[in-house]
C-alpha positions as semicolon CSV with decimal commas, in nm:
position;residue;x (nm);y (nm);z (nm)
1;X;-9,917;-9,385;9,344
2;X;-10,117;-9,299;9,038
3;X;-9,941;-9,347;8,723
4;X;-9,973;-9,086;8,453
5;X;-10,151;-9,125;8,098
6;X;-9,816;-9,213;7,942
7;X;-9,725;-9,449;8,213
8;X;-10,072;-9,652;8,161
9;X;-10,002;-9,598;7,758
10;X;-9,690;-9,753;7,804
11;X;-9,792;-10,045;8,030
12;X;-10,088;-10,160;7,778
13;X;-10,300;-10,000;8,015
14;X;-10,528;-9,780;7,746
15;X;-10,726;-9,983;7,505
16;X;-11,047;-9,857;7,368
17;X;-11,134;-10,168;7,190
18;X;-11,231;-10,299;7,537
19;X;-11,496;-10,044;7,608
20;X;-11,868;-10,176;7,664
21;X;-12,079;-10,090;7,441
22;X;-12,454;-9,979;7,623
23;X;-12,760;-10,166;7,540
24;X;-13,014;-9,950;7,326
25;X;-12,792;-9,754;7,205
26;X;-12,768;-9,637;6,805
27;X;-12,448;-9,850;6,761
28;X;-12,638;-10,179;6,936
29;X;-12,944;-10,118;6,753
30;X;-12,773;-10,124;6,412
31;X;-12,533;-10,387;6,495
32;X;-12,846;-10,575;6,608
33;X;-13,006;-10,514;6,295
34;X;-12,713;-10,617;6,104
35;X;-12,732;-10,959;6,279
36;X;-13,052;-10,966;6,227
37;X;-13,067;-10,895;5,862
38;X;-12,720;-11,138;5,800
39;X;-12,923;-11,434;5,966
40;X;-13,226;-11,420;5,749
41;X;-13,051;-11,328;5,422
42;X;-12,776;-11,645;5,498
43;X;-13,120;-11,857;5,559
44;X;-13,222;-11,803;5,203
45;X;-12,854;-11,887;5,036
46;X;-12,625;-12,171;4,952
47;X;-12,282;-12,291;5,151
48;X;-12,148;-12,111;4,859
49;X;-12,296;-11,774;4,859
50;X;-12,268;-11,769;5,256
51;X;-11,858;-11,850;5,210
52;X;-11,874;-11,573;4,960
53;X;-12,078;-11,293;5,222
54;X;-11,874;-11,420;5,484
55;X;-11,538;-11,312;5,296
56;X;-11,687;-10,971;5,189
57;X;-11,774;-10,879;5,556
58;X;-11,406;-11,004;5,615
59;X;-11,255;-10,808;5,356
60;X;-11,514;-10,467;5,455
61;X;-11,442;-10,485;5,793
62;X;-11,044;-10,495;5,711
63;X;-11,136;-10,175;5,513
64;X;-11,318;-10,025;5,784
65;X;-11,050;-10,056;6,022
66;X;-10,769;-9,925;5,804
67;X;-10,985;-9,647;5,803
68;X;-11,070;-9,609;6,175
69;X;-10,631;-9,678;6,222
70;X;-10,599;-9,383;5,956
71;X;-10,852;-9,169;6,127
72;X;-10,723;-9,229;6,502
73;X;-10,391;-9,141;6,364
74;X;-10,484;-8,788;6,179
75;X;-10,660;-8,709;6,506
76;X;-10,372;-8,811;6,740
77;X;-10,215;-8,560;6,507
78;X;-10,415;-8,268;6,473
79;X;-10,457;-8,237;6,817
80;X;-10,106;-8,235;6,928
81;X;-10,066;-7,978;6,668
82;X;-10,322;-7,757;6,829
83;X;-10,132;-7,828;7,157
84;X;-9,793;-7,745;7,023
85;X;-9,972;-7,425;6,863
86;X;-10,118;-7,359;7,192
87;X;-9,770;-7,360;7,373
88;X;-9,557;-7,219;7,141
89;X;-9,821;-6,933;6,960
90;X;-9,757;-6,583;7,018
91;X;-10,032;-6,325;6,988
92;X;-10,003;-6,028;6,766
93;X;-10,179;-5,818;7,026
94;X;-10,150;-5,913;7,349
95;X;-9,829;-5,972;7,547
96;X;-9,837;-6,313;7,780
């Protein structure tokens, strides 16, 4: 038997951070870029500046997924609001 969305949500079933990400696409050409660009700037710098860019990528990408947690969240939220409006509204002119 299938199991529902909430079933596979609470198995551990549902993680987007496992998704693929397809080759040639905007997100693989920047991330490409950004390896690119990391590799020849880090060519050009001392042990100590590369400790130093490799902590402020750390610390960024922290920032960047507080952000994406914060953003997933407000989402999550917003649309079961619309779904709650959506069952519960009543409309001023037309009967159900």
């Amino acid at each position: 038997m299938k199991q529902t969305t909430l079933e596979d949500l609470f198995y551990g079933n549902i993680n987007p951070n496992e998704t693929s990400i397809i080759r040639g696409s905007e997100y693989c050409k920047c991330f490409d870029k950004v390896t690119e660009l990391s590799k020849s700037v880090c060519s050009q710098l001392s042990e100590e500046y590369i400790n130093k860019i490799n902590e402020l990528e750390s610390v960024y990408t922290r920032i960047l997924s507080e952000t994406e947690r914060e953003f997933f969240i407000f989402g999550f939220k917003i649309g079961a609001k619309m779904i709650t409006e959506v069952y519960n509204g009543k409309s001023l002119t037309f009967k159900d």
